[in-house]
C-alpha positions as CSV (number, residue, x, y, z in Angstrom):
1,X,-34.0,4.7,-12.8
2,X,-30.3,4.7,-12.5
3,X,-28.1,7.4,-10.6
4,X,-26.3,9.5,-12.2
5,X,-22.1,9.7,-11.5
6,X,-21.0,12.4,-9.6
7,X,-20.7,15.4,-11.9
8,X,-22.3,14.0,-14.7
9,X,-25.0,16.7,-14.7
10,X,-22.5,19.6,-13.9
11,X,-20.7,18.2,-17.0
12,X,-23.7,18.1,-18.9
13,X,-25.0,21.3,-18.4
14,X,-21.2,22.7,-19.2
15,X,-21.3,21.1,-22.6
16,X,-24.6,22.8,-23.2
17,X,-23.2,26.0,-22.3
18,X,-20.1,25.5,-24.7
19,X,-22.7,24.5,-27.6
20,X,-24.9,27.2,-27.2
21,X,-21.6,29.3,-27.3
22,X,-23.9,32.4,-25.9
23,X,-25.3,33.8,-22.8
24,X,-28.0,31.3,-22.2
25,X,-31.1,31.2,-19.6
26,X,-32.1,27.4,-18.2
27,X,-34.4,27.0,-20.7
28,X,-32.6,27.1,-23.9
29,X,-29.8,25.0,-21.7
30,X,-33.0,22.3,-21.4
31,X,-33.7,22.5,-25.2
32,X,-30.0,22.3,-25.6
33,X,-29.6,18.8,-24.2
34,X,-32.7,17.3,-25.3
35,X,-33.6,16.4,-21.2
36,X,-37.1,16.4,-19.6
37,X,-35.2,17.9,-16.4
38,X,-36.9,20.3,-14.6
39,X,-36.1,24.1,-15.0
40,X,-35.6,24.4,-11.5
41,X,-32.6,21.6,-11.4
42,X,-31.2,23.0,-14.1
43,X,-31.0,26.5,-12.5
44,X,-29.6,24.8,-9.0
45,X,-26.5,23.1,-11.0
46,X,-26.1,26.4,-12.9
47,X,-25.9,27.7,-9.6
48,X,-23.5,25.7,-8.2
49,X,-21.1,25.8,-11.8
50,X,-21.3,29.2,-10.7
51,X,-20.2,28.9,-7.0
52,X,-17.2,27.2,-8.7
53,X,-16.4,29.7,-11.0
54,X,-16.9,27.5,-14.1
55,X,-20.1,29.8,-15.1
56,X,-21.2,33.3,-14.7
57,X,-24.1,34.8,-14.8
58,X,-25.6,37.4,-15.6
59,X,-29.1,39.5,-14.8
60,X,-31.5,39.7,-18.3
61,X,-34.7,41.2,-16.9
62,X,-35.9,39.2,-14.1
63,X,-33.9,36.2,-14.8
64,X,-30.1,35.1,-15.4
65,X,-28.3,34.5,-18.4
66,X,-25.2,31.5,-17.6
67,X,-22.0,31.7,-19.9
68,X,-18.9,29.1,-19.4
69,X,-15.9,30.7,-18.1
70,X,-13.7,28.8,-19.9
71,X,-13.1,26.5,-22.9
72,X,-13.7,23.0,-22.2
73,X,-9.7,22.0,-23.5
74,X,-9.1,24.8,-21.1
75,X,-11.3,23.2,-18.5
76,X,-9.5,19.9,-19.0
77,X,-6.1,21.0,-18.7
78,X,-7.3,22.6,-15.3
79,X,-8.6,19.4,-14.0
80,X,-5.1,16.9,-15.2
81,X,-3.0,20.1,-13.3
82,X,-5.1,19.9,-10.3
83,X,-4.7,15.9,-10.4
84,X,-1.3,16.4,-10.6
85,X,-0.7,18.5,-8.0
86,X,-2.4,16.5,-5.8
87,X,-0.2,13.2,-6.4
88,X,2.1,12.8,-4.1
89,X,4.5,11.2,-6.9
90,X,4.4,13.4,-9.6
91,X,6.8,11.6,-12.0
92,X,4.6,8.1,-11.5
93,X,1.9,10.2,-12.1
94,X,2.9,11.6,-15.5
95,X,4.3,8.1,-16.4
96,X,1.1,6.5,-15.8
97,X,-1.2,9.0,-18.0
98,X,1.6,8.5,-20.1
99,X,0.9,5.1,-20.8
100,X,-2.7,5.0,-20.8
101,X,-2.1,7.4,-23.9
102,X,-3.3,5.6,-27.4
103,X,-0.1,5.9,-29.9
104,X,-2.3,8.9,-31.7
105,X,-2.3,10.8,-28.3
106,X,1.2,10.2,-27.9
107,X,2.0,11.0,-31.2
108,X,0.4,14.2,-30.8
109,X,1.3,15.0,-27.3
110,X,4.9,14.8,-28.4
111,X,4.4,17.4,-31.2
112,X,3.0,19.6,-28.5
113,X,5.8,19.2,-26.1
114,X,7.8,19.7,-28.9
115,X,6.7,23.3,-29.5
116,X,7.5,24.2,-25.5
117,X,11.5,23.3,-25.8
């Protein structure tokens, strides 16, 4: 069996939630992505989405419904501010994601910039 990356299951379990577009318990997150993962793993990375505010949940009964607390092209755009914030050399920064951009992304990114001039 081969390990998983780090965050591959948080991600995972966020794309599920963003599917199901709905509160959703751990079991209808399993059935969502098609896993044989236990409901009880499931729960503990729900869990700890919500310890990092990406998820919120909710009490239905004696259990928790989970919902996303953001979009995942809002999710995105969180993650490429934080990395750029963090890089000592903004500019190089920028420049480099800049050119690992396919001429479709550029082309597109351009249109976008062009609506915040």
């Amino acid at each position: 069996m081969s390990r998983r990356r780090d965050g591959e299951l948080e991600s995972a379990v966020l794309h599920a939630l963003w599917e199901l577009d709905a509160p959703s318990s751990p079991a209808q997150v399993i059935e969502q992505m098609r896993t044989d993962l236990a409901y009880t793993s499931i729960a503990t990375i729900l869990g700890r989405l919500c310890d990092k505010d990406l998820v919120e949940r909710k009490r239905d009964g004696r259990s928790f419904k989970y919902t996303a607390t953001s979009s995942e092209s809002d999710l995105a755009a969180r993650r490429i501010a934080t990395i750029l914030d963090e890089a000592a050399d903004r500019g190089s920064a920028l420049a480099g994601f800049a050119k690992s951009l396919d001429a479709d992304d550029v082309d597109q990114l351009a249109a976008i910039l062009e609506q915040y001039r």
